[in-house]
N, C-alpha and C positions, 0 to 999 in steps of 0.2 A: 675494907676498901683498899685495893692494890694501891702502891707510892704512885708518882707520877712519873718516877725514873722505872718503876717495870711497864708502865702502860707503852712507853716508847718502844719498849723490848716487845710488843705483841705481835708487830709484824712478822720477829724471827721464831717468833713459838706454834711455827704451822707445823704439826705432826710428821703432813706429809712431806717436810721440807728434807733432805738427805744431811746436810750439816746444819748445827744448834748454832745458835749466837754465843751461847757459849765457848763450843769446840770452835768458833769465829777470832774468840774474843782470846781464847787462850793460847792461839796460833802468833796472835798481833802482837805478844806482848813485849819481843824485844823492840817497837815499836815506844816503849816508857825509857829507852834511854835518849829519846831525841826528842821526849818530853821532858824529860830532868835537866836536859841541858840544855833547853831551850829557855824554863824557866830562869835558871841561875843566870844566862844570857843576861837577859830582861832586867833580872838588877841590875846585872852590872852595869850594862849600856844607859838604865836609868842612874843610874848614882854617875857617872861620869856624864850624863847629859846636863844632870842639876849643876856640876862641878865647872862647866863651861858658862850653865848660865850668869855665877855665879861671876866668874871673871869677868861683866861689867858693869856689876852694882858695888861689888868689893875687889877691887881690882890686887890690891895690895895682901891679899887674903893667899894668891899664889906664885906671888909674884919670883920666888926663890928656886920656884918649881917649873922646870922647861915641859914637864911633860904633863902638867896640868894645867897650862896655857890654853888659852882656846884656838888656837891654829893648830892643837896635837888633839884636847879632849872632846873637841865637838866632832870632827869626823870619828873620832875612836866610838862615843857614842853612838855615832851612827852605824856605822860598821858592824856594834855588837848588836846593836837592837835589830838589824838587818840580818845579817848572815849568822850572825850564832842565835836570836830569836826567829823569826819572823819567818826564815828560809825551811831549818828543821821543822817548826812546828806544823807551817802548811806542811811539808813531806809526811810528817806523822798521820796529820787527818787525814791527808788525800788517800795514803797507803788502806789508814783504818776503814773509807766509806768504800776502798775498792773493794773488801773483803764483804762489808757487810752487805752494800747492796748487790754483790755478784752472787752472795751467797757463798764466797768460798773460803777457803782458809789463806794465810799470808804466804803468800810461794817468795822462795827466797830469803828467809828471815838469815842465815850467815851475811849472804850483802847487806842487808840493815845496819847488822854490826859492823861490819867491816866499812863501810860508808860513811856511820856515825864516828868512829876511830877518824880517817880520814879528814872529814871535816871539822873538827872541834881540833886537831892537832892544824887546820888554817886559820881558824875564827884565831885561835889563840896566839899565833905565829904571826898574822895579821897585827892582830890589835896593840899587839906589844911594841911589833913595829913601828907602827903610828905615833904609839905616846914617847919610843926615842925616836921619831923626827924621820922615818920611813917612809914615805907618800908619795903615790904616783903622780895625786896634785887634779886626780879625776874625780868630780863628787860621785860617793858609793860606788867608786873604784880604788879607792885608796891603797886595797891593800896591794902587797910585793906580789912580783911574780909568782916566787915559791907557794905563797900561802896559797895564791889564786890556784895553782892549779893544785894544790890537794883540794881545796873546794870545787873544784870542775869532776876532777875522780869521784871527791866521793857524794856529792849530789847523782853521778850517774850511777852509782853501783846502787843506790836507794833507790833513785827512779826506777831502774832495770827490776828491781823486787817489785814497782807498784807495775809497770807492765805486766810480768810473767802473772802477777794475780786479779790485772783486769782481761787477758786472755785467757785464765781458768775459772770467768765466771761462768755459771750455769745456763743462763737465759741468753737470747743472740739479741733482743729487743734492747736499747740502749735504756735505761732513766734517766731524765734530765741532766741529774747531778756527774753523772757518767759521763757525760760531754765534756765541763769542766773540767773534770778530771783529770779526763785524757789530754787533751790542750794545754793544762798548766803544765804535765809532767814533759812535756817537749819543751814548752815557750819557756821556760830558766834557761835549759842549756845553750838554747842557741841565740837570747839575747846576750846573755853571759861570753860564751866562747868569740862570740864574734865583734862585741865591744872591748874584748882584749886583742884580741888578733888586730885590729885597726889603731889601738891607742898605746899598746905594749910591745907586741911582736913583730908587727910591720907598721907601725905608727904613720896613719895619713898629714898631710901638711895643715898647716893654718887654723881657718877658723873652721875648719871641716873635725879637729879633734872636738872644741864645742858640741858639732853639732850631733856626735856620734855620744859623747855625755850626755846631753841631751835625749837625745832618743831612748838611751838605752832608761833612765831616771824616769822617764815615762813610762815605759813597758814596766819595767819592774813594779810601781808604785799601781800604774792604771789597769795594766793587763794583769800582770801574773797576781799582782793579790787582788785585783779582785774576780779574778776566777777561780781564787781558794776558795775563796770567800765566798761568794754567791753561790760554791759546790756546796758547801757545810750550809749553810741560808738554807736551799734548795732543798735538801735533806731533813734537816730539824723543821724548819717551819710548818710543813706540815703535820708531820708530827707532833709537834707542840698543839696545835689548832685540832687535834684529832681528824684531819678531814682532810682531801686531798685540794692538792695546788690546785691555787684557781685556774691558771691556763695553762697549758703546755705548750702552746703556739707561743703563747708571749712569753715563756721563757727562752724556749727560743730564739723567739726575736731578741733576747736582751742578750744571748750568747753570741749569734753575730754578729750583734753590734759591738760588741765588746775586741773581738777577733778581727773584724774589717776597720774600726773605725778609732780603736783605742790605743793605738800603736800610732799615729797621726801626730798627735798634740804631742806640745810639750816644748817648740821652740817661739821663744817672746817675741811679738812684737817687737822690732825697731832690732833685733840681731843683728849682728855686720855680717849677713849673708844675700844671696837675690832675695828681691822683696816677694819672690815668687814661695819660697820658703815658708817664712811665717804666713803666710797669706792660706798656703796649703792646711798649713798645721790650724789653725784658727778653726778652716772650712771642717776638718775631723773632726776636731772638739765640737762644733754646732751638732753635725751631725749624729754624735753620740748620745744628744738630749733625748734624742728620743726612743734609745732604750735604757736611761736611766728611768726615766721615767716610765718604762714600759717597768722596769723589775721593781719598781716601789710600789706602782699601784697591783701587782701580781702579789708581792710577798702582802702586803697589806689587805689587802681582800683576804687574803689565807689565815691570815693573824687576827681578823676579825670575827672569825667565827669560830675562837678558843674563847674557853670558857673564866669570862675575867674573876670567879671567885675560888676556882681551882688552887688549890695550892700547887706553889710551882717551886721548882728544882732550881739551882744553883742555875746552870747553860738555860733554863727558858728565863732567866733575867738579862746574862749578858745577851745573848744571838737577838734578841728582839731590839735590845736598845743599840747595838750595833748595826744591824739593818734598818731601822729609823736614822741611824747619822749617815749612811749612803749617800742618799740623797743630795743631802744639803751638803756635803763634804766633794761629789762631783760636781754640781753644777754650781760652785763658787770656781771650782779648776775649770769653767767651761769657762766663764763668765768675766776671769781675770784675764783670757786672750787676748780681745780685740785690742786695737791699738790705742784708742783711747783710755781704756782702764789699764791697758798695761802700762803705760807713760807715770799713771800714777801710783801703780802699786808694785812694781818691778825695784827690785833693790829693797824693799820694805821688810818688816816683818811680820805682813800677813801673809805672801805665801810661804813660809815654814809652817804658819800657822793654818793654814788650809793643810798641806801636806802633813801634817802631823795629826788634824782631825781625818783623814783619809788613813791613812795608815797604823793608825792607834785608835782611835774611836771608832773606827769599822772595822778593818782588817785585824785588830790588835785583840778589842771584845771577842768579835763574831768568834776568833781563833781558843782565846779563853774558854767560854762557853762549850766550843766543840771539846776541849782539852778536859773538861770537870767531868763533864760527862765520858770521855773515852776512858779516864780513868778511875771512875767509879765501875768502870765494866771489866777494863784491864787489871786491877789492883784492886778487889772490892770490898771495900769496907762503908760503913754506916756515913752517910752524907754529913755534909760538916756540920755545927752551931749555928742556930740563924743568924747570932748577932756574929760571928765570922763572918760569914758569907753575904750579910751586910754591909760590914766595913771591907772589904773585898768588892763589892760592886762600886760603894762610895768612892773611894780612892782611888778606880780607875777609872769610873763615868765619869766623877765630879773632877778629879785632875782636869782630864782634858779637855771636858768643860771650860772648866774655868782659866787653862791655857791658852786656848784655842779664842774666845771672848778678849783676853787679856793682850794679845799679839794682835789680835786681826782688827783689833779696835786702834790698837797700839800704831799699827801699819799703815792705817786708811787715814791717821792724823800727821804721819810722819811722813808719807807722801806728798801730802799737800804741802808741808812746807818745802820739803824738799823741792819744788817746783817754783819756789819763792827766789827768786837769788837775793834777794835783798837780807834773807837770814843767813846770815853766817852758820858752816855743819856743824861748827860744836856747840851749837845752841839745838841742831837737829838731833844732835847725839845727847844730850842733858834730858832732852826734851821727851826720849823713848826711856826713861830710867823707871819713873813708874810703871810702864808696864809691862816693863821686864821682871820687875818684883813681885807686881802681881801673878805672871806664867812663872815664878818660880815656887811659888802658893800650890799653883798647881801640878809642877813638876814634883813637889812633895808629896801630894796628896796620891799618886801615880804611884812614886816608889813607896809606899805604905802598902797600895794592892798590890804591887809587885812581890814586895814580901810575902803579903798574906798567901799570892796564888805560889810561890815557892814551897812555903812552908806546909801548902795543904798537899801539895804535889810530893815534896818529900813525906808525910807522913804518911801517906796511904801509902806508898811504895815501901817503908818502914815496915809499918807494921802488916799488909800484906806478906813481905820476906820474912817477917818474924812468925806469923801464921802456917805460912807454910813448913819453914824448914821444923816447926814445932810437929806437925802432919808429918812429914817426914819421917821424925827420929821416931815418931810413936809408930808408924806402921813397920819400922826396920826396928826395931827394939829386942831383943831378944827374951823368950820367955825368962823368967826367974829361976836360978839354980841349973841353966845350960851355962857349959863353958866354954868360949872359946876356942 
């Protein structure tokens, strides 16, 4: 009986196909350094996320250290988990599903490297920044000019390779996933370029830098990941279910909706801006209910008719349970709009905690999942230990989980008081301590799978280069008793 990871690979083993998944997959692979350094990212940003959270149950714990304060290590975490995870890793898949499902090979693989160089010398030039006290003072802008625009270079010199290799695919018929594709590899750079050029380079006045924060904190979070993300969805799912997408109309419709309506949201209720403003943004967010809800009941139909006693692969654990948290992770960001629930949960800490289930529990997994599997194809060795690849799921479903619970519970009681004036805020602030202890329960539980998917990500890469250069020396070996 074939694995479940070759049943995926069926589609590429059509005879009459002109290039193999293989000769696909061996094209891609300088595409594994902006998966190594994606991983490493991911700790880091995790072990400096737990570190921030930590400065307000044990305050005195850093207190000697300016650069591990939480006005330097929470945006540093974020920054890393952002642009040195999150950014590379989508560039990897989107790169890898252009190749596969074009059918062709990775055009452009020197920009890879040259782009991956690029940007890990800004992530790193960034972040270091931040923790001595560097900060533009813009959420998920933080970092300096210089770092920013090596990260603008070299995001384009990658995209520019996933272009040239969605114009050298074979068929002129688009596939679903193909749509997203092409949409994410434009919508970074030009939310990106043009939230610096208004906040950096010709900086607008007042509350208009707000509202350009704003904007852009949306796009990033609602648009571009999740049109990685419902690419790699789009892709796997059916796959996983052996059977094709339930609709391709309501896919779709869940792409435009995504592109016309998710770019809208994002500014609060009650802003000091016209009330015409939030009123619009609100109007977005409703309106993208209905192709959230168009892409869960699509992928769900699809995922229903895989066979639940199958044994299953590392990626058909995480991509299903990260397209199950979609759902519930957008329409909580719909639903905290209106002005009545913004009143009460604005300033809280349940939207971290929404936004953290959106960008980790959907975008974070699904991206996972795509990652175990690109490199069990790019780097190929023998699938991991179940009970690995257990505590590797555990640790980053059940983390964020149990963060995401821990915070939004935490937020919906700390608003109501906060509405109180009769409570004085350091009874407000006492008052959120428990569940800050509990999200950092799960902050832990997070950097355990982070490890794990590190350490699994370096090992194949390991011992893949030990495999081959071993191939290597034995086919260049010179016979016995020639000299020299």
């Amino acid at each position: 009986m074939s694995s479940p990871s070759c049943q995926l690979d069926a589609s590429c083993a059509d005879a009459s196909a002109p290039i193999t998944c293989a000769e696909i997959d061996a094209s891609s692979r300088p595409l594994l350094l902006l998966v190594v350094s994606a991983a490493l990212w991911l700790v880091v940003g995790s072990i400096l996320g737990l570190i921030s959270s930590l400065t307000f149950h044990a305050p005195k714990m850093f207190a000697d250290c300016a650069a591990m304060s939480f006005g330097r290590s929470h945006p540093a975490a974020n920054n890393a988990f952002l642009y040195g995870f999150a950014v590379p890793a989508g560039l990897a898949v989107l790169l890898w599903l252009a190749g596969r499902i074009g059918r062709t090979k990775l055009i452009g693989a020197p920009l890879v490297v040259l782009g991956w160089l690029l940007w890990n010398i800004g992530v790193t030039v960034g972040v270091l920044g931040i923790l001595q006290g560097e900060n533009t003072g813009h959420e998920w802008l933080e970092f300096s000019r210089s770092a920013s625009g090596f990260l603008l270079i070299g995001y384009v010199a990658v995209a520019l390779a996933g272009v040239l290799t969605f114009r050298a695919r074979k068929e002129g018929k688009l596939e679903l996933s193909q749509w997203f594709i092409l949409a994410a590899l434009f919508w970074f750079p030009w939310i990106y370029s043009t939230s610096h050029l208004l906040l950096l380079i010709w900086p607008v006045r007042g509350v208009l830098q707000s509202v350009i924060t704003w904007w852009y904190v949306n796009n990033l979070a609602n648009v571009w990941m999740v049109l990685v993300g419902l690419a790699a969805a789009f892709y796997f799912v059916p796959k996983f279910a052996k059977a094709p997408l339930h609709s391709r109309p309501m896919g779709l419709f869940s792409f435009w909706s995504v592109i016309l309506f998710g770019s809208w949201a994002g500014i609060p209720a009650g802003a000091p801006v016209p009330a015409w403003i939030p009123a619009v943004s609100t109007l977005g967010a409703f309106l993208s209910i209905a192709g959230i809800l168009a892409t869960w009941l699509n992928l769900s139909k699809t995922l229903c008719l895989a066979d639940r006693h199958a044994q299953r692969s590392l990626s058909e654990t995480f991509i299903p349970f990260g397209v199950k948290v979609f759902p519930v992770a957008a329409l909580l960001g719909v639903l905290a709009q209106p002005a009545g629930v913004s009143g009460l949960l604005n300033f809280t800490w349940f939207l971290p905690a929404q936004q953290q289930l959106l960008v980790y529990g959907f975008y974070g997994l699904v991206l996972m999942g795509a990652l175990h599997f690109m490199v069990s194809r790019l780097a190929p060795v023998a699938d991991p230990k179940p009970m690995f690849a257990f505590l590797h799921f555990i640790g980053c479903a059940g983390g964020v989980v149990i963060f995401f619970l821990a915070l939004a519970c935490g937020g919906v009681a700390q608003g109501g008081v906060m509405n109180d004036s009769t409570v004085p805020f350091l009874n407000v602030v006492k008052g959120t301590l428990m569940w800050i202890r509990l999200s950092s329960l799960g902050e832990l539980l997070m950097i355990l799978g982070n490890l794990l998917f590190l350490l699994n990500v370096v090992l194949a890469v390991v011992r893949f280069l030990k495999v081959s250069m071993e191939s290597f020396m034995a086919e260049n070996a010179k016979p016995a008793g020639v000299r020299a």
